[in-house]
BAGU-701166 format. One record per residue: residue number from 1; residue in one letter; y, x, z negated of N, C-alpha, C in turn. Coordinates in steps of 0.2 Angstrom, whole numbers, plus 5000, padded with zeros to 4 digits. Each point is the difference from the previous one (the first is absolute). Example, Ala and Ser with C-alpha at 12.3 -4.5 7.8 and 13.67 -1.06 7.14 Angstrom:
BEGIN
1:a:4972:5066:4961:5006:4996:5000:5006:5004:5000
2:s:5005:4998:5004:5006:5004:4999:5005:4996:4997
//
This chain:
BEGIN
1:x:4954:4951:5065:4997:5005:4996:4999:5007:5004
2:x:5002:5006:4997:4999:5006:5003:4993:5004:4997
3:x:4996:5001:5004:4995:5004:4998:5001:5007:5005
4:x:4995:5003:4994:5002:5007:5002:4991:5005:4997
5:x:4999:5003:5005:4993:5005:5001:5000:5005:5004
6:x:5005:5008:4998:5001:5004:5004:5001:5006:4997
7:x:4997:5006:5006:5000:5005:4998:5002:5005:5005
8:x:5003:5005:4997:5003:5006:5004:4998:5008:4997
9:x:4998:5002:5006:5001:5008:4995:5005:5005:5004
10:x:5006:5003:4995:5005:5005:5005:5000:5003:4997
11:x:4999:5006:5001:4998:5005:4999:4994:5003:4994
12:x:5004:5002:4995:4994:4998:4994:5002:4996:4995
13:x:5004:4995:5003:5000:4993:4998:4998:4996:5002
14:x:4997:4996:4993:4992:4993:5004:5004:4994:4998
15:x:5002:4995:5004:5001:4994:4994:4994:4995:5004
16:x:4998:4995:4995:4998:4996:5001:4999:4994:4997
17:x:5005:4995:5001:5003:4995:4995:4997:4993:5003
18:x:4997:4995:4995:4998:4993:5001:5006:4997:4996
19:x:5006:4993:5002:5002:4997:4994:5000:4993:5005
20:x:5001:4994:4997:5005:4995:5002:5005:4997:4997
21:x:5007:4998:5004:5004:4997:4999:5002:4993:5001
22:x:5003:4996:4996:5001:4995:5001:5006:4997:4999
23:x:5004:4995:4999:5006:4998:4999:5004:5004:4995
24:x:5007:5001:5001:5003:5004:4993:5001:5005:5003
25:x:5000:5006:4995:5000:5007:5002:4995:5004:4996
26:x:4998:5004:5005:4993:5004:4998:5004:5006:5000
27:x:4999:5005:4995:5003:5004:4999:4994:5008:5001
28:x:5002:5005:5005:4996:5005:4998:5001:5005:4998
29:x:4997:5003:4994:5002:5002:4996:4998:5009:4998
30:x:5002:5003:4997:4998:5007:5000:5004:5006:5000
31:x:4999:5005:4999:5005:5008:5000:4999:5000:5007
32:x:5007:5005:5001:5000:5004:5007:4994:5002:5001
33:x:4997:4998:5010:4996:5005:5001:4995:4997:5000
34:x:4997:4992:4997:4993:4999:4999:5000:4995:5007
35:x:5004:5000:5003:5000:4995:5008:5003:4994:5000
36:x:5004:5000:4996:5004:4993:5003:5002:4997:5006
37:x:5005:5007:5002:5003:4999:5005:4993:4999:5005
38:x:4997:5004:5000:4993:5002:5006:4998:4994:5001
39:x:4998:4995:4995:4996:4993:4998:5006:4996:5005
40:x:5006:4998:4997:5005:4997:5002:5002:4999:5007
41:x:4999:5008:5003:5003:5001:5007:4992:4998:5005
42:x:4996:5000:4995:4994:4997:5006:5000:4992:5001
43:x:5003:4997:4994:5001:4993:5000:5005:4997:5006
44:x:5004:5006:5001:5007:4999:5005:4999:5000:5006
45:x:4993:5005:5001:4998:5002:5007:5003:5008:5002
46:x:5001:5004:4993:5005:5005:5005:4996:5005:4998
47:x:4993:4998:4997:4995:5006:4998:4997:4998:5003
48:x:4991:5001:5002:4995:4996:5002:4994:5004:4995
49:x:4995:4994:4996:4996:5003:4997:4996:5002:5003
50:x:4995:5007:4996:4992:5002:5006:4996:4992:4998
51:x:5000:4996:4997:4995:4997:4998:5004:4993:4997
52:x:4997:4992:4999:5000:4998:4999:5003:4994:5002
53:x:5005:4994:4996:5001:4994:5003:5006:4998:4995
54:x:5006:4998:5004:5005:4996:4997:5001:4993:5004
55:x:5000:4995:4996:5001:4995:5002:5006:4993:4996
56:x:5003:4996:5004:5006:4996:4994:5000:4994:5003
57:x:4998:4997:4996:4998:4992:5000:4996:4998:5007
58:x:4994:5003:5000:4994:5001:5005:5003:5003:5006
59:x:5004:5001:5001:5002:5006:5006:4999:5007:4999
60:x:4995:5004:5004:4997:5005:4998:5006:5006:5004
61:x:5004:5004:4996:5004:5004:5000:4998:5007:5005
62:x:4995:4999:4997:4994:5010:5000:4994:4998:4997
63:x:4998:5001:5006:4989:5001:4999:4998:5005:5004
64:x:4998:5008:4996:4996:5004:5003:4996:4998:5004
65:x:4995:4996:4996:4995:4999:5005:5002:4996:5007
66:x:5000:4995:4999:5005:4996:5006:5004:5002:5005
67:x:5004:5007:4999:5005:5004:5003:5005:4995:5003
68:x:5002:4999:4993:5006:4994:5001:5005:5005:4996
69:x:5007:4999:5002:5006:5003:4997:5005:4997:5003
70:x:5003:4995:4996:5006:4997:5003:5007:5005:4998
71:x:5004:5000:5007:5006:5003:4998:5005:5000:4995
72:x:5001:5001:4998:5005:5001:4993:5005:4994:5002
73:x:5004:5000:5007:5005:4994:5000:4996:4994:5003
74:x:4993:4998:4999:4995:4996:5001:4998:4996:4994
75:x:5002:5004:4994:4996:5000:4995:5003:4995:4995
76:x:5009:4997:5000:5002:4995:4998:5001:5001:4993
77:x:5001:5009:4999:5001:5002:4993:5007:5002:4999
78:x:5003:5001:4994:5009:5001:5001:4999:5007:4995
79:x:5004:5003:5002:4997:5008:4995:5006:5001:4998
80:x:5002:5001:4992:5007:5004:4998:4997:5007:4999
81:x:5005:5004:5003:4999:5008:4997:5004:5003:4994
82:x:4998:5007:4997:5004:5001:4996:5007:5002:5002
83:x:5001:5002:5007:5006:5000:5000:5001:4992:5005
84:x:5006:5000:5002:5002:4992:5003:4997:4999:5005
85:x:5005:5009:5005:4996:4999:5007:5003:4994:5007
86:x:5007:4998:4995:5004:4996:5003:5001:5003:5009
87:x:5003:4996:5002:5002:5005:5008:5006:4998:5000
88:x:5003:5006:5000:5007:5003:4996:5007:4997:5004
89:x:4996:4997:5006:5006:5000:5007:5001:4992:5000
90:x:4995:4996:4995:5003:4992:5000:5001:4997:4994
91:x:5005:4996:4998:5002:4997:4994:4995:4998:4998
92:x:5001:4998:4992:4993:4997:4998:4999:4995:5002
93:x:5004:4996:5003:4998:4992:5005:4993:5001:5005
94:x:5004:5007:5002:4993:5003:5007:4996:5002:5000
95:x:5000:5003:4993:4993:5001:4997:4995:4996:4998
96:x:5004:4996:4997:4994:4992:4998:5001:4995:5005
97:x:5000:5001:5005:5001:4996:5007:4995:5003:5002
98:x:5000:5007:5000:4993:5003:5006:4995:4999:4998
99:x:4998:5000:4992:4992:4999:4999:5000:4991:5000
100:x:5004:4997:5001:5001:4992:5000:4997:4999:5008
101:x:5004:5001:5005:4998:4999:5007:4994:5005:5002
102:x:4996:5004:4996:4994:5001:5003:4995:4995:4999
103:x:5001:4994:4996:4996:4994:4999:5003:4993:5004
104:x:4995:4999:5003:5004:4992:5002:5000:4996:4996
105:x:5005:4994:5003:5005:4996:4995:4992:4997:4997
106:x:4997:4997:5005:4994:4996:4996:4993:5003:4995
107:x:5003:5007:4999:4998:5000:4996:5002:5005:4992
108:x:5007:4999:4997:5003:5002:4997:4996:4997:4994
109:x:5000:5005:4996:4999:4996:4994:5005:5000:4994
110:x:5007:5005:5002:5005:5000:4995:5006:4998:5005
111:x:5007:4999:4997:5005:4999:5007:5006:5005:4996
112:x:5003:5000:5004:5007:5009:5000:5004:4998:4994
113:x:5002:4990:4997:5003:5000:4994:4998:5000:4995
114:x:4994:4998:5000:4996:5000:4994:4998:5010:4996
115:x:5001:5002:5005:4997:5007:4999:5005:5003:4998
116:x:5007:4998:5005:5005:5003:4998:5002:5000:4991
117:x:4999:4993:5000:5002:4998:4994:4995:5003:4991
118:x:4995:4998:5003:4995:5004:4994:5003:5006:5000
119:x:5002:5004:5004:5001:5008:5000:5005:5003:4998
120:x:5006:4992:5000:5008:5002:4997:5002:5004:5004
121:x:4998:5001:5010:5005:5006:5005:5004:4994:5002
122:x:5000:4996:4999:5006:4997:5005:5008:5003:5002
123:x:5004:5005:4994:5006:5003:5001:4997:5006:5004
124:x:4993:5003:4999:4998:5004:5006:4999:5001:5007
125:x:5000:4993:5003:4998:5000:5007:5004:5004:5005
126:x:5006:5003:5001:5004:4999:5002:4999:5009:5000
127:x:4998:5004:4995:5002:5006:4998:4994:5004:5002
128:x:5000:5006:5003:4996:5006:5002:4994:5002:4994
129:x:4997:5002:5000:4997:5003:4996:5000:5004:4996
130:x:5005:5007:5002:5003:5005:4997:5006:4997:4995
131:x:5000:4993:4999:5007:4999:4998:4996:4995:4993
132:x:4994:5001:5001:4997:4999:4994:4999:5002:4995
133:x:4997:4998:4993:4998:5004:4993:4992:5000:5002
134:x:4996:5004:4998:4991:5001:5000:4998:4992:4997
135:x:5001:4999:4996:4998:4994:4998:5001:4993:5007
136:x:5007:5001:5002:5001:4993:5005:4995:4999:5007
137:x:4998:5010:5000:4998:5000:5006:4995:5000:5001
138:x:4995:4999:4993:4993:4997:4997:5000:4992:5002
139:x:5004:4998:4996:5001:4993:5002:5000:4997:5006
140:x:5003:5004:5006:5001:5000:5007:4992:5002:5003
141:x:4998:5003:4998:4994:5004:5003:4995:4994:4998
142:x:5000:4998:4992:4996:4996:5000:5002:4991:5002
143:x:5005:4999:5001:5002:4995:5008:4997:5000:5003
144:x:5001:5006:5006:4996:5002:5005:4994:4997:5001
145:x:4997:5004:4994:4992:4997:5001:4998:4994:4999
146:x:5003:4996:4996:5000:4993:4999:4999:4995:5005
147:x:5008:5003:5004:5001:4996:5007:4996:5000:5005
148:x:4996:5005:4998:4994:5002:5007:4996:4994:4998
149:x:4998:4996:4996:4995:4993:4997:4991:5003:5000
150:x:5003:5007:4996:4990:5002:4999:4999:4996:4995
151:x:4992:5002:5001:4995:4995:4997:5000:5007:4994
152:x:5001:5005:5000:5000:5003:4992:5004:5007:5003
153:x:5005:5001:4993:5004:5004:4999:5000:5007:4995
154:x:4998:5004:5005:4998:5008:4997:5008:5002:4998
155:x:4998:5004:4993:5007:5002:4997:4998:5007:4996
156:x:4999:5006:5002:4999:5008:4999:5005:5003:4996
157:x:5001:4998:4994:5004:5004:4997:5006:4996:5001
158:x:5005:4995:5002:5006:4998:5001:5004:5003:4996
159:x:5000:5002:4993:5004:5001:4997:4999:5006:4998
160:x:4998:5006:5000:4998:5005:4999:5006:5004:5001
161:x:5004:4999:5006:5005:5004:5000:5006:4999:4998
162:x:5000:4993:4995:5008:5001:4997:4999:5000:4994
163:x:5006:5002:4996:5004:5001:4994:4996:4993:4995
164:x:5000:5000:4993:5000:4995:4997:5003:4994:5000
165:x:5007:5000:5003:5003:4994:5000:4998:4997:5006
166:x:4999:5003:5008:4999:4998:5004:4993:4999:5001
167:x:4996:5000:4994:4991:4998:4999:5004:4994:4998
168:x:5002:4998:4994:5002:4996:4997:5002:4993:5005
169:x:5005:5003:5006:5004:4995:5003:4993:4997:5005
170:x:4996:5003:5003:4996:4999:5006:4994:4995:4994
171:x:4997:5001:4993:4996:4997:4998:5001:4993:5000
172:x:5003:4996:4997:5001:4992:5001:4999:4997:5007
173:x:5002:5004:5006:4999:4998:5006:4994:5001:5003
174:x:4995:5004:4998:4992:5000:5001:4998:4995:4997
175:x:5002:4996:4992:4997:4996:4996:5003:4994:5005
176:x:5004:4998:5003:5004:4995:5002:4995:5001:5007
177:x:4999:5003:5003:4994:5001:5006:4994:4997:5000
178:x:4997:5004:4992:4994:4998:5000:5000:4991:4998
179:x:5004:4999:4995:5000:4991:4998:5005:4996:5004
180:x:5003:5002:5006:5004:4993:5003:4996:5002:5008
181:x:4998:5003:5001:4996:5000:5008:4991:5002:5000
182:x:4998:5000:4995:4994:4998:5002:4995:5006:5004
183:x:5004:5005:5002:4996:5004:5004:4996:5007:4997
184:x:4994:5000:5001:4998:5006:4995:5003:5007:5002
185:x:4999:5005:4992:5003:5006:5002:4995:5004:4998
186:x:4996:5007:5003:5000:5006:4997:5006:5005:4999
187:x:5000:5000:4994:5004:5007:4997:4995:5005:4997
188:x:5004:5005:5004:4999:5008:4997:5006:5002:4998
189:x:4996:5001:4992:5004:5004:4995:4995:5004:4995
190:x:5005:5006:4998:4996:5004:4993:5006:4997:4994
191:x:5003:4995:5002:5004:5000:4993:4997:4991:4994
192:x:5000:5003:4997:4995:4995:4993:5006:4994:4999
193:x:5004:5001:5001:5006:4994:4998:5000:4996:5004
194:x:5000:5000:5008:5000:4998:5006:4995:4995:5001
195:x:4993:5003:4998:4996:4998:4999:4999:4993:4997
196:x:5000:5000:4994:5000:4999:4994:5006:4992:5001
197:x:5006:5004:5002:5005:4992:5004:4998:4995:5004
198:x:4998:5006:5007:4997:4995:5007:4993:4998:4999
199:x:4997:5005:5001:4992:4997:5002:4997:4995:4997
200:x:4995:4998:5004:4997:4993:4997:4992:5003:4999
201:x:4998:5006:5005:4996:5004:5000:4999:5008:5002
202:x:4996:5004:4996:5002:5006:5001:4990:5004:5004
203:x:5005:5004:5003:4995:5001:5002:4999:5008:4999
204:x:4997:5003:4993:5000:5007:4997:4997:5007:5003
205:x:5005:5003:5004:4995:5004:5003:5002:5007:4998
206:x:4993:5007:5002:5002:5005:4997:4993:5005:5007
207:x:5005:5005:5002:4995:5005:5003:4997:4996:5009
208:x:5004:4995:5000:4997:4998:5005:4994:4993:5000
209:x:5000:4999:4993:4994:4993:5000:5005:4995:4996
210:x:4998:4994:5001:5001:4993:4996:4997:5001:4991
211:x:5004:5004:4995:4996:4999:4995:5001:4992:4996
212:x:5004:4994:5002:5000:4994:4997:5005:4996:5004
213:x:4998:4994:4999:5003:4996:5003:5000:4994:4998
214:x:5006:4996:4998:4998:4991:4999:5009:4999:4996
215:x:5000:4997:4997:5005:4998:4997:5002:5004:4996
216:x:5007:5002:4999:5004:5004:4997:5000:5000:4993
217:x:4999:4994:4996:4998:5000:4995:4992:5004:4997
218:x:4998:4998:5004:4993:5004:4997:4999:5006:5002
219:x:5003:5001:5006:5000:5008:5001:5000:5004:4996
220:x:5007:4998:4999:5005:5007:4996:5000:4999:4992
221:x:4995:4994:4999:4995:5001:4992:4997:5003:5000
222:x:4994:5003:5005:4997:5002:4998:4997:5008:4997
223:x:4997:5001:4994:5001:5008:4998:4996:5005:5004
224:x:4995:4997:5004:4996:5006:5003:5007:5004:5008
225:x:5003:4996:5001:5006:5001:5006:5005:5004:4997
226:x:4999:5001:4995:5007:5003:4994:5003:5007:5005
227:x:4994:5004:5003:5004:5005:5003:5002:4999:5007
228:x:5000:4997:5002:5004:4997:5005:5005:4997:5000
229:x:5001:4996:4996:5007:4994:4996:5005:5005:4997
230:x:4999:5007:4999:5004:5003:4997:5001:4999:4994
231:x:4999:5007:4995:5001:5001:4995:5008:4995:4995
232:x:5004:5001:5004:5005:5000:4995:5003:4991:5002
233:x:4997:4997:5007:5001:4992:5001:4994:4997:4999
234:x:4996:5001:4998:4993:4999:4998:5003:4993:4995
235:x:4995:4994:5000:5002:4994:4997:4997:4996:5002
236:x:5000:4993:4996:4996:4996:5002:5005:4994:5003
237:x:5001:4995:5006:5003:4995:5002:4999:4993:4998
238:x:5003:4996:4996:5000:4996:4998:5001:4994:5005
239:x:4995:4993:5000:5003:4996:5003:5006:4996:4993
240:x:5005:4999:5003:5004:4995:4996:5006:4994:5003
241:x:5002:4997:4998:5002:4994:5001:5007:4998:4996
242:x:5009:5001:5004:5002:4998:4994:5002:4994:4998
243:x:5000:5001:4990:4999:4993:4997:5007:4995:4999
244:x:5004:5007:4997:5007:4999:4997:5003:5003:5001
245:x:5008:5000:4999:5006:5007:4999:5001:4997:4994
246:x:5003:5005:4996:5003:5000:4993:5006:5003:5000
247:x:5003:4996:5002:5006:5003:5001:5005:5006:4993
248:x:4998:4994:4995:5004:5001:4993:4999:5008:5001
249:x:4993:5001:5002:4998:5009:4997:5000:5005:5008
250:x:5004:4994:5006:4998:5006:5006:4994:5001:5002
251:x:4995:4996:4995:4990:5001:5004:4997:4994:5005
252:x:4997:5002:5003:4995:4994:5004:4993:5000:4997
253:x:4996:4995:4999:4994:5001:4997:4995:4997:5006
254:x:4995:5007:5001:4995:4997:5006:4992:4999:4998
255:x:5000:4996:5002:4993:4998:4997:4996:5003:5003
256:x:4994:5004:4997:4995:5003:5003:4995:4999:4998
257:x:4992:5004:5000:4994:4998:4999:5001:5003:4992
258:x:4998:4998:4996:5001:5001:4994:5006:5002:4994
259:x:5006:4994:5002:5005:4997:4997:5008:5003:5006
260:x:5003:4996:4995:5006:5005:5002:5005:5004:5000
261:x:5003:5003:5006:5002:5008:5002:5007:5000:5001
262:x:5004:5002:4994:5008:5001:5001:5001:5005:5003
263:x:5006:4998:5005:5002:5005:5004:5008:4998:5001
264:x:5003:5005:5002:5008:4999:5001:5002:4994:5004
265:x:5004:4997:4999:5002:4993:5004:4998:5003:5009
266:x:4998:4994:5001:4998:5002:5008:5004:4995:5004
267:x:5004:5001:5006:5001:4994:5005:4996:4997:5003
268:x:4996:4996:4996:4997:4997:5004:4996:4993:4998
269:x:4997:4997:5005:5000:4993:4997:4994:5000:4997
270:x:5001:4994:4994:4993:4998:4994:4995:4997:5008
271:x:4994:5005:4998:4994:4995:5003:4999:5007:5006
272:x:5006:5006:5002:4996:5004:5002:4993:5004:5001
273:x:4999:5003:5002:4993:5003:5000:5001:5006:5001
274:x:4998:5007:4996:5000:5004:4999:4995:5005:5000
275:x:4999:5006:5003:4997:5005:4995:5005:5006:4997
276:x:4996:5001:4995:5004:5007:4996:4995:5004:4998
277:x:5005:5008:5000:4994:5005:4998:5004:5003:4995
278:x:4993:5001:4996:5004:5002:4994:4995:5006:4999
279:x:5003:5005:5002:4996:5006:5000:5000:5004:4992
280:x:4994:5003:5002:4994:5001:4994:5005:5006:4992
281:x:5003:5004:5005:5002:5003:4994:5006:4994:4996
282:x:5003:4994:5001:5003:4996:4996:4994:4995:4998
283:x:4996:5000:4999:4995:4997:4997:4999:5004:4991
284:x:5003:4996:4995:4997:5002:4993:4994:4997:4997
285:x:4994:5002:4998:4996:4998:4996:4998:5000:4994
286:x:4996:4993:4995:5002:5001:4994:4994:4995:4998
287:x:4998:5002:4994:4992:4996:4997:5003:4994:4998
288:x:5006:4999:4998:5001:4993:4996:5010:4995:5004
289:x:5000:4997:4999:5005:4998:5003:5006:5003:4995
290:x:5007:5001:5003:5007:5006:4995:5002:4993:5001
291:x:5005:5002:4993:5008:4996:5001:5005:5006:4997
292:x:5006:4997:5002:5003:5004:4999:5003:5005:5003
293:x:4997:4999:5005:5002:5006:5007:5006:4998:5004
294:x:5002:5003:5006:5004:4999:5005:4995:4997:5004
295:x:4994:4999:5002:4997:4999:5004:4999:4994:4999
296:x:5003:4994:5007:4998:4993:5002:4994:4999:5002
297:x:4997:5005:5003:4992:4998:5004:4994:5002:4998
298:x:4996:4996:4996:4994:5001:4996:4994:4994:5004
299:x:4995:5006:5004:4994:4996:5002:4995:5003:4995
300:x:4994:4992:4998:4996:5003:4998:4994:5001:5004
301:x:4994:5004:4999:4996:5003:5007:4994:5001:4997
302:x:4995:5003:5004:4994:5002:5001:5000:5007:5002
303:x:4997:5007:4999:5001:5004:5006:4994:4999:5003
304:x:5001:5000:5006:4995:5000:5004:4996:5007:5002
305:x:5006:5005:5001:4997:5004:5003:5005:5008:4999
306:x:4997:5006:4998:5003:5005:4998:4999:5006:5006
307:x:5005:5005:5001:4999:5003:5006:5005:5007:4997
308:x:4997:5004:5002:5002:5005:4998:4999:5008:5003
309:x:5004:5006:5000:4999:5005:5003:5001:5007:4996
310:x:5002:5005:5000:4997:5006:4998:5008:5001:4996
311:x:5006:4994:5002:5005:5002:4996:5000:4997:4993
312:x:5007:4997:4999:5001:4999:4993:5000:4994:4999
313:x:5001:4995:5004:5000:4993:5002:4992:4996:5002
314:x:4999:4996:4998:4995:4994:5003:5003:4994:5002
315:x:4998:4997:5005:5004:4993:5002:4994:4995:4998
316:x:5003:4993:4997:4998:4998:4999:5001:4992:5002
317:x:4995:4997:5003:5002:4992:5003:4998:4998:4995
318:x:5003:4993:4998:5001:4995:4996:4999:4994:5002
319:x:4998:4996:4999:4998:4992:5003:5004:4996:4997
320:x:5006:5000:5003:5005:4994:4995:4998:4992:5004
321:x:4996:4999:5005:4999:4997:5002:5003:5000:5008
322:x:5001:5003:5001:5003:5007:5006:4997:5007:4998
323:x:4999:5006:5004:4999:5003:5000:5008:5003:4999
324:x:5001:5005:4992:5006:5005:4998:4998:5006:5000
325:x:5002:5004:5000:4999:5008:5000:5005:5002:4997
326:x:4997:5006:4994:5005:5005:4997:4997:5004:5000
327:x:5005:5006:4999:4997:5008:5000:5003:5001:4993
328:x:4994:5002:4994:5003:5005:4995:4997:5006:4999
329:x:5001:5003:4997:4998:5006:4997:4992:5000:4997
330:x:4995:5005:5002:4994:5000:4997:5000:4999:4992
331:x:5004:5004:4998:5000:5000:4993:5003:4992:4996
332:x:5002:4997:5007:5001:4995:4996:4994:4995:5001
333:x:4997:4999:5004:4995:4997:5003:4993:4999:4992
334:x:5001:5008:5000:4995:5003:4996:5002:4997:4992
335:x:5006:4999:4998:5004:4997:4995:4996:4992:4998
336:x:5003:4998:5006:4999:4993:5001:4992:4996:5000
337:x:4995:5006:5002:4993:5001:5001:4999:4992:5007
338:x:5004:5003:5005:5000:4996:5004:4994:5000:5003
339:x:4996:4995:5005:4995:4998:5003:5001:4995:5002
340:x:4995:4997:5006:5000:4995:5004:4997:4994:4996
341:x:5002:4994:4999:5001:4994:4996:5003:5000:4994
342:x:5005:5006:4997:5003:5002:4996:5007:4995:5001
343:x:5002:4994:4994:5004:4997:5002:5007:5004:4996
344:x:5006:4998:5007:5005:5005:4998:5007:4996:5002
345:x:5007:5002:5000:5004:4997:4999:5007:5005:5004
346:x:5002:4996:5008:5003:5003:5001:5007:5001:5002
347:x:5004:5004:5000:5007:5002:4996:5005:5002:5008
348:x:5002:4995:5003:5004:5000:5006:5009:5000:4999
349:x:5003:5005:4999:5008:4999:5001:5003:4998:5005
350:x:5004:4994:4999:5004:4997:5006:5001:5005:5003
351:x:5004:5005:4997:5008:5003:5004:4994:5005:5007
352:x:4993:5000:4996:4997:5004:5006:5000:4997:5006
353:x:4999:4994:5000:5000:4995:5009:5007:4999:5003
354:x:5000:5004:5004:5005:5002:5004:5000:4996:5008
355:x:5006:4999:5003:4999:4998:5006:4996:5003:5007
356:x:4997:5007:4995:4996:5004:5007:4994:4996:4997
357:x:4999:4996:4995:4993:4999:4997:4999:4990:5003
358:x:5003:5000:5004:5000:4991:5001:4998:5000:5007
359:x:4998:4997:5003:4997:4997:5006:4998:4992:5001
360:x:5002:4996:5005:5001:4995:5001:4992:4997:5002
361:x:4997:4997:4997:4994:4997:5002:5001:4993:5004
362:x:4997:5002:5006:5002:4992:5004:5006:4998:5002
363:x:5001:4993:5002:5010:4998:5002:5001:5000:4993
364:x:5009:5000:5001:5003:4997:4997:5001:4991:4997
365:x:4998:4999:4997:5001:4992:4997:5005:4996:5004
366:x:5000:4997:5003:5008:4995:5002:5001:4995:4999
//
């Protein structure tokens, strides 16, 4: 367990952030500029806060008061950066050799095949770094870290600097990190999809504070955080479970809290565990249940709670037995003469859940 109780001021910037992490991947979260990185590189050792205590699995990291501050290569953490940061002059074998032998043998807690092999570099080893794609030398870099055998795994943006494909190629092998070795990760990201696939926990920051913190699902349910979560990814994350593939029609059917949820045939096996976010602006509402429509996915609901601002939209949480969120129109709202306990009925189109909108809850089934 990673705790965390620290503060910094540089210049006329103040952070001061409390969270705790635990198994999984804790994600932190937020726009450029609100201290990510600040937070992250104090966890590393390569900032020192004015003030406070970090600690991971009762080893106290940094205490102000105490005037403790362990060294950075003391610290038994693996850092990936945004760029790789490889050392240019040794094959990737020698790159994941040198954070390997800075640990002795008896106390590894990963070994050179197994890493190799989760990370798919084995036709790598042999080759330079410049003779790499950004994606391979992510993969390399996050070796590296592995092979050192930290007790937790800082990751700042990994993915920031590549292209689409090369997000795409690096994601599975973070998920295959997080579910086949056991080791926790912070990740710093500002991207909603990232999020939403890996974490198991988010830690929501803004200006320099902790504005939330706990499971991804309730987080990024909730409407008072709406201007933080970003307008246009703004949604509510579903836990789900898959039930079926339907093949005849190309659908999977996932069972969720309050019935269930067709979505495009999925690879994957019955009895997975999911979350999905099905963000607010594909959420339809409606007094009575439709037929007749294109739409597969009808929850019926509660509103719980209506939130609204100076535009043309109010967002409205639903209680399908999960918390849903949709954003419509004031004018519709006012149609509908919506209110809290007002029972309503809501209107999910498959083709909207997309594979940025899926994340792996827990292992994999075997």
């Amino acid at each position: 367990m990673l705790e965390v109780d620290v503060s910094r001021t540089l210049g006329s910037f103040d952070l001061a952030a409390r969270f705790s992490a635990g198994r999984g991947i804790t994600a932190l979260f937020g726009r450029s500029g609100v201290g990510k990185t600040m937070l992250v590189n104090m966890l590393a050792g390569l900032d020192r806060p004015d003030t406070g205590r970090i600690s991971i699995n009762g080893q106290v990291l940094f205490d102000g008061k105490a005037n403790i501050d362990v060294a950075p290569e003391k610290r038994r953490l693996g850092y990936v950066f945004q760029e790789s940061r490889l050392f240019p002059h040794m094959s990737v074998r020698g790159n994941l050799t040198y954070g390997m032998n800075l640990v002795a043998a008896s106390e590894r807690r990963v070994d050179f095949d197994t890493v190799v092999s989760l990370l798919d570099i084995a036709p790598l080893l042999e080759r330079r770094p410049h003779n790499l794609s950004g994606g391979e030398k992510q993969r390399v870099a996050i070796g590296r870290a592995l092979l050192a055998s930290p007790r937790l795994v800082l990751m700042d943006e990994p993915l920031a600097n590549l292209d689409a494909a090369r997000r795409a190629e690096i994601l599975p092998f973070i998920e295959s990190l997080r579910d086949e070795l056991d080791i926790p990760v912070v990740y710093v990201s500002h991207s909603m999809d990232e999020i939403v696939r890996l974490a198991d926990t988010v830690v929501l920051m803004t200006k320099g504070r902790v504005a939330a913190s706990g499971p991804v699902e309730e987080v990024l349910s909730r409407l008072d955080l709406r201007p933080l979560t970003g307008r246009y990814d703004a949604g509510a994350v579903l836990p789900a479970v898959v039930e079926a593939h339907e093949s005849a029609d190309k659908l999977t059917r996932l069972a969720v809290p309050g019935g269930p949820l067709f979505v495009a045939q999925l690879r994957l096996d019955v009895g997975t565990e999911l979350r999905v976010r099905v963000r607010a602006r594909d959420v339809t509402l409606s007094l009575e249940p439709q037929d007749g429509l294109s739409v597969l996915n009808q929850f019926q609901g509660v509103v719980a709670q209506i939130a609204d601002d100076d535009g043309p939209h109010v967002d409205v949480l639903v209680d399908i037995g999960t918390p849903l969120w949709a954003r419509i129109t004031r004018r519709s709202a006012y149609r509908l003469q919506l209110a809290p306990g007002a029972h309503v009925h809501a209107l999910i189109k498959s083709v909207a859940i997309d594979r940025y909108s899926l994340g792996l809850r827990g292992r994999k089934p075997r």
